[in-house]
N, C-alpha and C positions, 0 to 999 in steps of 0.2 A: 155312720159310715156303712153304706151296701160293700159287702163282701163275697155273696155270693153271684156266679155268676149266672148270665141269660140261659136256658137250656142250647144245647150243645150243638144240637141240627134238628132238622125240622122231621116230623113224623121218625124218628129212630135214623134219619140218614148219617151217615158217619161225617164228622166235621171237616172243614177243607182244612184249619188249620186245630191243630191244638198242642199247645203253647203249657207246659208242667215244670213250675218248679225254678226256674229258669234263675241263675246266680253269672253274674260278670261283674269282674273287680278289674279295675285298670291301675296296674304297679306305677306312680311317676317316678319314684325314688324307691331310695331304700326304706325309707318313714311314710313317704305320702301315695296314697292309696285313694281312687274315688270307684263308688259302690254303684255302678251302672243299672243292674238289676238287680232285686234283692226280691227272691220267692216270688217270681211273675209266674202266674199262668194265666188261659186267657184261652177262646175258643172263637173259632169263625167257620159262622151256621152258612152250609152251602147256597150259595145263588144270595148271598146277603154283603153289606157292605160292613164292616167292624172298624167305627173310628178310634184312633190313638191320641189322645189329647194330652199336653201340657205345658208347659215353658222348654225353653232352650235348657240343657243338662238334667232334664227327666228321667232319660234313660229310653224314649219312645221310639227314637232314631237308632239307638245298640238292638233293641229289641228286634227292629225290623231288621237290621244286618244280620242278626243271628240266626232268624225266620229263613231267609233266602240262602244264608250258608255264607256270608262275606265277613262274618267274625263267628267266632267258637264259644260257644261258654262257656264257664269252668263247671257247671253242674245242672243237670236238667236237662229234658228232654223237648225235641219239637217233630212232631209229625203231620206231612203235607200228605192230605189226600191219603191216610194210613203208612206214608212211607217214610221211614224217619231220616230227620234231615242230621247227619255224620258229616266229621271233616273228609276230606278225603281229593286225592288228586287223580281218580281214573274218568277218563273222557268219557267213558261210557256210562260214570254215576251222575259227570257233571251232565251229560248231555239229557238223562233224563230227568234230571232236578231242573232243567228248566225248560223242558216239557208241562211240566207241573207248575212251574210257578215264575213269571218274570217282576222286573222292579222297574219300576220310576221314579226318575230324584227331579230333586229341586231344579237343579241346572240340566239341560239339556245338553249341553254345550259338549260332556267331557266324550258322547258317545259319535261328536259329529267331526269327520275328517274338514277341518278348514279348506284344503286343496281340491275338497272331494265335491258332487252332489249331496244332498243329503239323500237321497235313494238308496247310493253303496249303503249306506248302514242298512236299508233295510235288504239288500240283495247278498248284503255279508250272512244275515240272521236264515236269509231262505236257504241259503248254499249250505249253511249248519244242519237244518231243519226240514227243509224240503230236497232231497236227493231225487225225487221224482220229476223235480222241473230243471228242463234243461233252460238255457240261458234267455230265450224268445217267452217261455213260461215263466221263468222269475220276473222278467222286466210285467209283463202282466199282470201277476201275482202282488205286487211293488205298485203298480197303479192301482189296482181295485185297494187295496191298502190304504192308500192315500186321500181316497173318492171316501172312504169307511170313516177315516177321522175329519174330512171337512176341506180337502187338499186336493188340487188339481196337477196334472203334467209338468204345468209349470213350476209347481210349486219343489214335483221330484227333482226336475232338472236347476234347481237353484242349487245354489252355495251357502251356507249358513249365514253369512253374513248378510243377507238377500233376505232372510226371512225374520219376521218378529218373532219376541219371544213366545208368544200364544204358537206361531205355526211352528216353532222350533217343538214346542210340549208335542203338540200333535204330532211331528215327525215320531217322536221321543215314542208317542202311546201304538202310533202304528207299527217300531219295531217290535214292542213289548206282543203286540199282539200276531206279529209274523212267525212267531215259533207255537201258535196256537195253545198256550197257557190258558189250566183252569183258574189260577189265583193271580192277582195280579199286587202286589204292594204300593202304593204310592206314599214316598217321600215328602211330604211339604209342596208335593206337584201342582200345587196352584197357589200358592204363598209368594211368589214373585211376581206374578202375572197381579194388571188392574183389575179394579171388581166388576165392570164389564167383560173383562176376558175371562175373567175368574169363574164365574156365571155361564158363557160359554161353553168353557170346557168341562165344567159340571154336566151340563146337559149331555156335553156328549158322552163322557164318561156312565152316566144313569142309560144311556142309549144303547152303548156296548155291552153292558152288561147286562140286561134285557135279550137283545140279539144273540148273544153268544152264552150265555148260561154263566158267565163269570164269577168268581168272587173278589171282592177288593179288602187288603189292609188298610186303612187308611190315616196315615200319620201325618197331625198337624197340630202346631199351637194354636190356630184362631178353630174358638168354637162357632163364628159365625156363621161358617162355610157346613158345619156337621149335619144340620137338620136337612139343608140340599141334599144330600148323596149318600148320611149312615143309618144303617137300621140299629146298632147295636153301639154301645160306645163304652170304652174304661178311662179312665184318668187319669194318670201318671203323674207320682212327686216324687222325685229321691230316690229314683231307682225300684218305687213300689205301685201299685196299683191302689189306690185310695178309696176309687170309689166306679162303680159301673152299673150297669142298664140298660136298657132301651133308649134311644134318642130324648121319646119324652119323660121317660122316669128322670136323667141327665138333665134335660134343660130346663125342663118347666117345674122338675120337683127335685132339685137336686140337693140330697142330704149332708155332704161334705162340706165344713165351711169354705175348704179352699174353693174344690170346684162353684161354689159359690163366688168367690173373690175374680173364679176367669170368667165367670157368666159376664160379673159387671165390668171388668175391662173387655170387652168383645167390641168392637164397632158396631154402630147401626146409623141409623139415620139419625141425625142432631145429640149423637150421643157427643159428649166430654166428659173428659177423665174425672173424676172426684177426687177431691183432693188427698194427698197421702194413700191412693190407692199402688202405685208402685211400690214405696215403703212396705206394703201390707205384704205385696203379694211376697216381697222377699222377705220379711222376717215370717210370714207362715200363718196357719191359721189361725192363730192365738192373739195375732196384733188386733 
């Protein structure tokens, strides 16, 4: 099992994220108890991408809510860009925590007014964020936007229900980027999309973050997608970090039996399941 992690940032630069210690327990009852994160830390080297890998109830998905500030942990600290990320309800903490850092989930859907264009969302984000452009500047601001992820005029002036889900992601990644965020997290943001679109939106993704200096969280169960887009990757079971590395340390030499066990359910070309590999992957690396 690799335990230690990748160095921290590159040449002594401070890390975009860094992730210490980190503990959340979720009470269901008075008796039952499930253990989300147990002793996470975890670091993200500027201008790099850090994948999150594991099954569904890993804990990969609390991790990143906690990171952004949408759940609290009961122990441990997280600091974006040297500034540590607190509960807290002042507009002016929240406004600048997401200066620093936006999120991308799985569903596009929940950020998009069914009534609306999908443009309002992103001239909601600029009226937050840019107080400089008056109303003729945001609508501009909102195109060049949209031109950045792959999206035309037409596309602003549609209705959600008007666009697929690949142009919904991309709506989704152009607001993320309207309030000009150094870190960006992504949620399983390409796990609903086909693997033509999937592909896609990787490129663009690897494209933005080039252009604009960015760095990415990136959290997902398929490790087929990780080699596209992560420089760094950890693995998550049970609420703990198992096993991490660099991409190829991870996929070509990976020391963990589990993360071995998601290597070989990963999809690829003419792959099939083996048998009793579901079995395996739930009872743990000992089956």
């Amino acid at each position: 099992m690799t335990t230690t992690p990748p160095d921290a940032a590159h040449d002594g630069a401070e890390p975009m994220i860094e992730v210490e210690h980190l503990e959340r327990t979720f009470h269901l009852s008075r008796t039952a108890r499930v253990t989300a994160l147990d002793d996470v830390s975890c670091t993200l080297r500027p201008g790099t991408c850090l994948a999150v890998v594991g099954e569904s109830g890993s804990g990969k998905s609390t991790l990143a809510r906690v990171i952004v500030g949408l759940e609290t942990a009961d122990a441990g600290t997280v600091r974006i860009a040297g500034a540590p990320v607190r509960p807290t309800t002042s507009r002016r903490a929240l406004h600048e925590r997401a200066k620093l850092v936006q999120m991308v989930f799985q569903d596009p859907q929940g950020s998009l007014n069914r009534s609306l264009p999908v443009s309002a969302t992103i001239n909601e984000m600029l009226l937050a964020h840019r107080p400089d452009l008056d109303r003729a500047g945001r609508r501009a601001r909102t195109l060049e936007l949209f031109a950045e992820v792959g999206l035309t005029e037409r596309h602003a002036d549609a209705k959600p229900e008007a666009l697929s889900g690949g142009q919904k992601q991309r709506v989704a990644i152009a607001r993320a980027l309207a309030a000009e965020p150094r870190v960006i997290v992504l949620d399983e943001a390409v796990s609903a999309l086909d693997v033509s679109v999937q592909a896609q939106v990787l490129a663009l993704l690897k494209r933005l973050r080039a252009e604009h200096g960015l760095s990415y969280l990136f959290i997902t169960h398929d490790l087929s997608v990780v080699r596209d887009i992560a420089d760094d990757v950890v693995v998550m079971r049970s609420g703990r970090i198992i096993e991490r590395g660099s991409v190829s340390d991870i996929l070509d030499r990976p020391q963990d039996p589990y993360t071995r066990l998601l290597l070989a359910s990963a999809p690829r070309p003419g792959w099939k399941p083996r048998r009793g590999l579901r079995d395996a992957l739930a009872a743990g690396p000992s089956a």
